[in-house]
C-alpha positions as CSV (number, residue, x, y, z in Angstrom):
1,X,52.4,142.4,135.1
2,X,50.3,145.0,136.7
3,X,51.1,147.1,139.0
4,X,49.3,148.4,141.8
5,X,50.4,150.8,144.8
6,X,48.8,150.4,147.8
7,X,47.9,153.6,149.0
8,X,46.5,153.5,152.5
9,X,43.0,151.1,152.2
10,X,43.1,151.8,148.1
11,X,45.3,150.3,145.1
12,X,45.8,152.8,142.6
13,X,47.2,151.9,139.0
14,X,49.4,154.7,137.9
15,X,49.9,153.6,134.5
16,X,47.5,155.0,131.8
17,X,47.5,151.9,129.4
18,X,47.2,149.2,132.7
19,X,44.5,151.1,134.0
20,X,42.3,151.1,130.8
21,X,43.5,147.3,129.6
22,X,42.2,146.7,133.4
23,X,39.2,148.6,133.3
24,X,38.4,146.9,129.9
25,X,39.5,143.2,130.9
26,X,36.5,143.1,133.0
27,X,35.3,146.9,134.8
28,X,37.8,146.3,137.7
29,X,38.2,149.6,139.5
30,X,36.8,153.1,138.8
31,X,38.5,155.7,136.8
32,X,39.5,158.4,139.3
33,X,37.2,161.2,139.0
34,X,35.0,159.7,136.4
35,X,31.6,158.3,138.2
36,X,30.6,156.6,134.8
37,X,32.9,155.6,132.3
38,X,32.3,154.6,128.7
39,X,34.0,151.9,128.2
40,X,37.7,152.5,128.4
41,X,38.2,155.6,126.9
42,X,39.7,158.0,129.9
43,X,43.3,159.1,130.6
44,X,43.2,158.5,134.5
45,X,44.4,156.1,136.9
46,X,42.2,153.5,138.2
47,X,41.5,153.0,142.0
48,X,40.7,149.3,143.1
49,X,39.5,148.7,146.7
50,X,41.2,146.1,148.5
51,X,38.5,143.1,147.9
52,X,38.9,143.2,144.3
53,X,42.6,144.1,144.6
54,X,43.4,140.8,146.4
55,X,41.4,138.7,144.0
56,X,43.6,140.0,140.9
57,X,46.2,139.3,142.8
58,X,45.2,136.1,143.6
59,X,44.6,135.5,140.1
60,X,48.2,136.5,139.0
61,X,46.4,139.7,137.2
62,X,48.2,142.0,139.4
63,X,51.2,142.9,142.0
64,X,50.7,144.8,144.9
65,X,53.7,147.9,145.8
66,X,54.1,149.4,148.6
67,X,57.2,152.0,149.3
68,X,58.4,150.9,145.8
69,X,58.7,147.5,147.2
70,X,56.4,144.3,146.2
71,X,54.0,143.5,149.0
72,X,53.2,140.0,149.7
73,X,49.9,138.0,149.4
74,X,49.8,137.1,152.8
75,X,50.7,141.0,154.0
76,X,47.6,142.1,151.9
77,X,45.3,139.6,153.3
78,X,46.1,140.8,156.8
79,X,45.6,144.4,155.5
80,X,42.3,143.2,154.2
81,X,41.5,141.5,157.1
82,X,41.7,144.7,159.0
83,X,39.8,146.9,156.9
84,X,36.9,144.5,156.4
85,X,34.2,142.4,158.5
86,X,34.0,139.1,157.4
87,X,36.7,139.3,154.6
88,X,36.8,135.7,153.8
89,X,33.3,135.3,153.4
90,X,32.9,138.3,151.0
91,X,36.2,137.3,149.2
92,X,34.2,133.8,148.7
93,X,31.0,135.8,147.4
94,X,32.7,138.0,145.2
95,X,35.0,135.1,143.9
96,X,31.7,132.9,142.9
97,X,30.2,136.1,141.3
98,X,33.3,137.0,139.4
99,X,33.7,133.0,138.2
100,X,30.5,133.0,137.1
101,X,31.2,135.6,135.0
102,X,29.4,138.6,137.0
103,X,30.5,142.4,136.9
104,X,30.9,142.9,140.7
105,X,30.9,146.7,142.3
106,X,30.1,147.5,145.9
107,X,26.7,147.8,146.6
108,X,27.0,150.1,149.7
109,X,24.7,152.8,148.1
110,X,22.2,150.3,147.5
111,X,22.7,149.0,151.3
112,X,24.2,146.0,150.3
113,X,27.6,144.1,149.8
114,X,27.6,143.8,146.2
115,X,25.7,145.2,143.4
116,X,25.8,142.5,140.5
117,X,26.0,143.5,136.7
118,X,25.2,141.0,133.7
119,X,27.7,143.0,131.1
120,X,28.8,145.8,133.0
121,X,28.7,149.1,134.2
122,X,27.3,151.8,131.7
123,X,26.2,148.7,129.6
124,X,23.4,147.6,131.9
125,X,21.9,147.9,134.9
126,X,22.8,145.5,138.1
127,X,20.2,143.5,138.2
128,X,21.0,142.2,141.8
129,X,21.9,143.7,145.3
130,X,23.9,141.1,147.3
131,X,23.7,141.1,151.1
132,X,26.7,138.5,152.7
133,X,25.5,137.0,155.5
134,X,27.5,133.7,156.8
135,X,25.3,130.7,158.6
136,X,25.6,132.8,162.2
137,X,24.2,136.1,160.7
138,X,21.0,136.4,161.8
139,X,18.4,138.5,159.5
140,X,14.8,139.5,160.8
141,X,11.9,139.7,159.0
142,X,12.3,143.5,159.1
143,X,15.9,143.0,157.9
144,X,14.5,141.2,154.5
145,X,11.6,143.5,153.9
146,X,13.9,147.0,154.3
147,X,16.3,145.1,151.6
148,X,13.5,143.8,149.4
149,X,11.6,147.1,149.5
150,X,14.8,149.0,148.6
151,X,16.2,146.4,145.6
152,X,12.4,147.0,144.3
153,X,12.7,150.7,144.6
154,X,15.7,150.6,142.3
155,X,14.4,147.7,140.1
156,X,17.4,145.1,141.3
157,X,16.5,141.4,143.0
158,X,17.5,141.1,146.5
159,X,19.8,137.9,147.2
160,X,21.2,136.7,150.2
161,X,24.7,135.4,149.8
162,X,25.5,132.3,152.4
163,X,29.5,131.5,152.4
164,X,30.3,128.4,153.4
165,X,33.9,128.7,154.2
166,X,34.7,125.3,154.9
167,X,33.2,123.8,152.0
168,X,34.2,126.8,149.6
169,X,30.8,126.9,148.8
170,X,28.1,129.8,148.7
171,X,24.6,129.2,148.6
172,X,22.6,132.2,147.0
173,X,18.9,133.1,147.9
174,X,16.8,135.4,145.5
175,X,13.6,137.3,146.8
176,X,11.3,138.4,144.3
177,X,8.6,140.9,145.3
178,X,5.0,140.8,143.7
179,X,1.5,142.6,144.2
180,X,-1.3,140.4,145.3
């Protein structure tokens, strides 16, 4: 099992050969101090954020320490709860994404949620941005042209992510943006 220390909103995986079998099994986390890895070739530990931390728990891929003692789910999920709007609904998005068989990274320099690879990062490019917005959010028109202008900027669709958490279901929205 892997393990994973919870270092104030961060899980950092000390071990070398974890971190890369991690990184490798799927691009989860980023090699501390390396902005763009090749593959899993680096001798660094790898820092997850919580999100993606709770969801390789939830999968069994991972345990959570803490003080050199193993943290709970349910203790993580209230930590996670704290550090993040709408947890559950972006756990739900990034779940689907991840199922489905995406590479999922934050898409917070993009001015979204996610950012949404098709092999991974330093393989391709993320083809989507990924904006979470549950059935109450309400988006303007102005909100959907700032995204869609930006996603085109960068060459990336703009989708709109709509968690249903009763249902477990997300319903996914893609904007493409053409010339007339």
């Amino acid at each position: 099992m892997i393990n994973a220390e919870l270092v104030e909103n961060k899980l950092i995986v000390w071990n070398l050969y974890d971190s890369r079998k991690l990184f490798a099994f799927g691009f989860f986390g980023k090699p501390l101090g390396i902005a763009k890895p090749k593959q899993n070739d680096f001798d660094v530990p790898v820092v997850l954020d919580l999100l993606e931390g709770y969801y390789l728990l939830s999968k069994k891929e991972i345990q959570i320490i803490r003080d050199g003692k193993k943290i709970s789910r349910d203790l993580l999920l209230s930590i996670c709860k704290r550090e993040y709007s709408q947890f559950a609904e972006k756990l739900l998005v990034y779940s689907r994404l991840r199922n489905s068989g995406f590479v999922v990274s934050p898409g917070i320099k993009f001015g979204a949620d996610f950012a949404a690879y098709e092999r991974g990062p330093g393989l391709d490019h993320a083809p989507y941005l990924v904006r979470v917005a549950p059935p109450s959010t309400k988006i303007t028109a102005v909100d959907i042209v700032l995204a869609g202008r930006l996603a085109t900027t960068v060459r990336k669709q703009f989708i709109i992510a709509i968690p249903d958490i009763g249902s477990e279901q997300v319903t996914f929205i893609g904007f493409d943006w053409w010339k007339a």
